[in-house]
N, C-alpha and C positions, 0 to 999 in steps of 0.2 A: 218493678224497677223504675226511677224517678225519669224523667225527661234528661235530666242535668248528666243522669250515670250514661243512658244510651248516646246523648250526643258525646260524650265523652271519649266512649269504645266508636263511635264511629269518626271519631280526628284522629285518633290512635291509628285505627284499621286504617284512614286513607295515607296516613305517614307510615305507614308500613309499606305500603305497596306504595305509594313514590319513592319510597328509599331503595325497593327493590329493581325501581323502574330503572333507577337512577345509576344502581349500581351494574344493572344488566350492560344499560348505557356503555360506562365506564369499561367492564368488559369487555365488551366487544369491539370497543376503538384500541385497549389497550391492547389483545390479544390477534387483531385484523394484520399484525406485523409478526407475527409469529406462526402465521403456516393453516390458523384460520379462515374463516370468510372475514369479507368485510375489503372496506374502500383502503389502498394505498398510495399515499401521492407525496413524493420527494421532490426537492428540488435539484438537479443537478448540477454541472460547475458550469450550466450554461445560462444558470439563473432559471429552468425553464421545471414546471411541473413535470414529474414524471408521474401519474395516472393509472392502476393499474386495479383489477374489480377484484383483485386477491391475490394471495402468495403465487408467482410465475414455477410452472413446473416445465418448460425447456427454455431454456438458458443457451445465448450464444454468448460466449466468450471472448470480445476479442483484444485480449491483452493479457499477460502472462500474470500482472499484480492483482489485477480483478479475477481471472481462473484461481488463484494463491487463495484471494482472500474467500471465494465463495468455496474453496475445497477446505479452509482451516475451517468454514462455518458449519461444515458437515454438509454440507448443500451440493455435492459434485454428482450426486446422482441426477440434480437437475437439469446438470448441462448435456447438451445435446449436442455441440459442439464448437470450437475455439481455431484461434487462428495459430500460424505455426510458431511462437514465440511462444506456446502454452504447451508447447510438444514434451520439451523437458517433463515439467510436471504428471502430465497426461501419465506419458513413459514409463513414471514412479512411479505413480501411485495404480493401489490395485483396485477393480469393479472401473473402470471407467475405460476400456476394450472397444467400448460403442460410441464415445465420443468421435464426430467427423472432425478429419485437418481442413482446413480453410484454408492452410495454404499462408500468405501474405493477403493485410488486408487491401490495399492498393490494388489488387489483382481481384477483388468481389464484385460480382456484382447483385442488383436486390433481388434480381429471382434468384438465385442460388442461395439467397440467405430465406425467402419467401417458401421455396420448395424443405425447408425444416420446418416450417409451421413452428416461428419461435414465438412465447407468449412475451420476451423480452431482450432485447440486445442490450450489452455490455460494452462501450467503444471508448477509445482516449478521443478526449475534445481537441481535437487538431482541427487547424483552418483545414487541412486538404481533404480532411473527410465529411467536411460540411454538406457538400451539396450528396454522397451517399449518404447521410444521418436523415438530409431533408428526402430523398426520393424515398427512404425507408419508412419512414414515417406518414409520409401522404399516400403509403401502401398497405397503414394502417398496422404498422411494425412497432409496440411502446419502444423508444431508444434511452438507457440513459450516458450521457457522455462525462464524463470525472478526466479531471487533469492534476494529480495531488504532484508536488514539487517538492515537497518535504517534509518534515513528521513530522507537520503538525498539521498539514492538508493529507496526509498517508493514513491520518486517526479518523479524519475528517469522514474519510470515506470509506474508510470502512464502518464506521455509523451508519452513514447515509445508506451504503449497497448492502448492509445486513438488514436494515429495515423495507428495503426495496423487495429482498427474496423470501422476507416472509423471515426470518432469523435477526428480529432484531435484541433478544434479550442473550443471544448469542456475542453478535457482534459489539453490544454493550461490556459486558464479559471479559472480551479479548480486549478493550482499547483499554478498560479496566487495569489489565494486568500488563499491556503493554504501559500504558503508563507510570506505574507502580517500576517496572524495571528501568525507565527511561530515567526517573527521580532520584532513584538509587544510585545512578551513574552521577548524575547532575549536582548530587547531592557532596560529592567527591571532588569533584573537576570545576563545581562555578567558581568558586573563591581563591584557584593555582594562578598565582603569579606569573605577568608575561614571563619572564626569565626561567621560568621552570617550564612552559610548555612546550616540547620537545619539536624544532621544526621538519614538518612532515611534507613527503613526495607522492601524491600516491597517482598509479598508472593506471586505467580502463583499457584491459585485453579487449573487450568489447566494442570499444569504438576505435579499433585500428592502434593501439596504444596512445591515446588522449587522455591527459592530464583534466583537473578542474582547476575552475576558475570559479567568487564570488557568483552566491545568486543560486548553487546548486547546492544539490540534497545533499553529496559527497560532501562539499563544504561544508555543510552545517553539521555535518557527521561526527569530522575532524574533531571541531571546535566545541563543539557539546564533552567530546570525549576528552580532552584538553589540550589540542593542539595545535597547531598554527599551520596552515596550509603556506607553502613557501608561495602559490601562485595564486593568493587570492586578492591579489591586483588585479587578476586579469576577468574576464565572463566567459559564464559556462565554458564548452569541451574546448581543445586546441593539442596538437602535436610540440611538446615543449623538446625544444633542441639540448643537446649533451649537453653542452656548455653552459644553457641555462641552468641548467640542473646543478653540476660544478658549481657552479656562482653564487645560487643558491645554500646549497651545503648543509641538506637536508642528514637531520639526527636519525631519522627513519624514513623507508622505505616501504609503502603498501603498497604491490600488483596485485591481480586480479590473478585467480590461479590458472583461471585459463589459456591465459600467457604463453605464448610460445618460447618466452626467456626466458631462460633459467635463471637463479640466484647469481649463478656463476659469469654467466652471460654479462647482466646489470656489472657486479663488483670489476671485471674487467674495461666493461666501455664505459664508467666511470671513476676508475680509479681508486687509490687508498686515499686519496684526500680526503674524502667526502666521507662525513665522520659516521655516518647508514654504513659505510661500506667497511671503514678498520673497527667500528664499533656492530660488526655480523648483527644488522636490526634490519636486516630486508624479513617483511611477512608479506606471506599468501591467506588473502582473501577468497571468499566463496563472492565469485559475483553476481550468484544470485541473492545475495543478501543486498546488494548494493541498489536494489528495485524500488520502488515506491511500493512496497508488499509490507506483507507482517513482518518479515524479514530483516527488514531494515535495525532491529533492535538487537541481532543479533550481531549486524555488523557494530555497530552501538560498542557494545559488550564486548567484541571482540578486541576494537583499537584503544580503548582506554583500559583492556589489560596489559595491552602492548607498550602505548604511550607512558602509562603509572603502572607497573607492577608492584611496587610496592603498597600502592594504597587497593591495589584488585588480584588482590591473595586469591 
């Protein structure tokens, strides 16, 4: 064999095996998010690396849209335990019996999240749980803190907390198909004329009956779906008075079903003027759809069948 053939087979052979190096490479960063070995490090919405030597197998949960989103991930066998606004959840769904209540997270402190030996906390980016985030942390506790505001930080993060658990071709997936349902809506409703979109009132059983104002998730909810928030003059929550309401003279009517008011309730202390009330378009919402969860698209879905029935047969 010539000099010319054997260096030949041997450029061949060493580009074989860099190509395999390369792609092993490749592998294992692409697969390290996915339940693998390997280094994962997110940024959180505090700008801050979250850090973590592989997929986290106990999970403290503390917020009901982050327990949501790592239970639609298939991930709930990881948690180990959640705080009491994740109770609902917990409650339904079945295999998760050994999940701890935490109770309120205001009421924690870091040994009792330390005496779980968690390999990751879950927490909403609040100033007042800053200084618990920082004692947990310098206890050597990974923390990541997410504050999504509206669907398009709700997709955000569930990107980000699918690829933190080790499930990120999961949570790719999901934002996938929630998008996809979100476009379908939008697809309908961008181009209704102000005069066709039907003005809406909607009420939060959950915050003592608080209406929104601009700047919230509800609000953008509305208006993706096609309609006009009567009170998005105002920002975020508030108790809007009868009168306002009347004055207003909302076309429809969304409560929160958990509402202690009836339909009956609403049409009497506001009257037949108010055109919700002689035109019967009070609806009940699930308000847990109304979360910064996956959920969110089903409330989506649900008010721009309400708002357009015609066009969401």
């Amino acid at each position: 064999m010539s000099k010319k053939a054997i260096a030949a087979m041997l450029v061949v052979a060493v580009l074989v095996v860099a190509s395999a190096a390369v792609a092993m490479i490749y592998l294992n960063k692409d697969n390290a998010s996915d339940g693998t070995t390997g280094t994962i490090s997110v940024l959180d919405d505090r700008g801050k690396a979250v850090n973590l030597t592989g997929a986290p197998e106990r999970i403290v949960s503390l917020g009901s849209a982050f327990t949501e989103i790592i239970f639609d991930l298939d991930a709930k066998d990881k948690v180990v335990a959640a705080d009491k606004s994740s109770m609902w959840l917990v409650e339904n769904t079945t295999g998760t019996e050994n999940i701890t209540n935490l109770q309120g997270v205001s009421t924690l402190s870091v040994e009792s999240i330390l005496a779980l030996d968690p390999d990751l906390v879950v927490i909403w980016n609040f100033g007042m749980y800053s200084t618990f985030i920082t004692n947990m942390e310098s206890s050597g506790i990974p923390v990541a803190a997410f504050y999504p505001k509206n669907v398009t930080t709700i997709l955000e993060t569930i990107d980000k907390l699918g690829e933190l658990i080790g499930e990120k071709t999961k949570a790719q997936a999901m934002v996938s198909d929630m998008n996809a349902r979100i476009d379908a809506v939008l697809e309908k409703t961008a181009n209704i004329s102000e005069s066709e979109r039907p003005k809406v009132y909607l009420e939060l059983a959950s915050y003592g009956g608080t209406t929104v104002g601009n700047g919230t998730m509800s609000n953008d909810l509305i208006e993706m779906a096609g309609g006009v928030n009567i009170f998005n003059n105002g920002t975020k929550n508030w108790v809007a008075s009868t009168e306002s309401i009347v004055e207003k003279n909302p076309d429809i009517i969304v409560i929160e079903d958990a509402s202690t008011k009836s339909n009956d309730d609403l049409k009497a202390n506001l009257g037949s003027t108010v055109a919700a009330v002689s035109g019967d378009k009070i609806y009940r919402i699930d308000g847990t759809t109304l979360t910064t969860s996956p959920s969110v698209v089903e409330a989506l879905e649900n008010m721009a069948k309400w708002f357009h029935p015609t066009l969401f047969q």
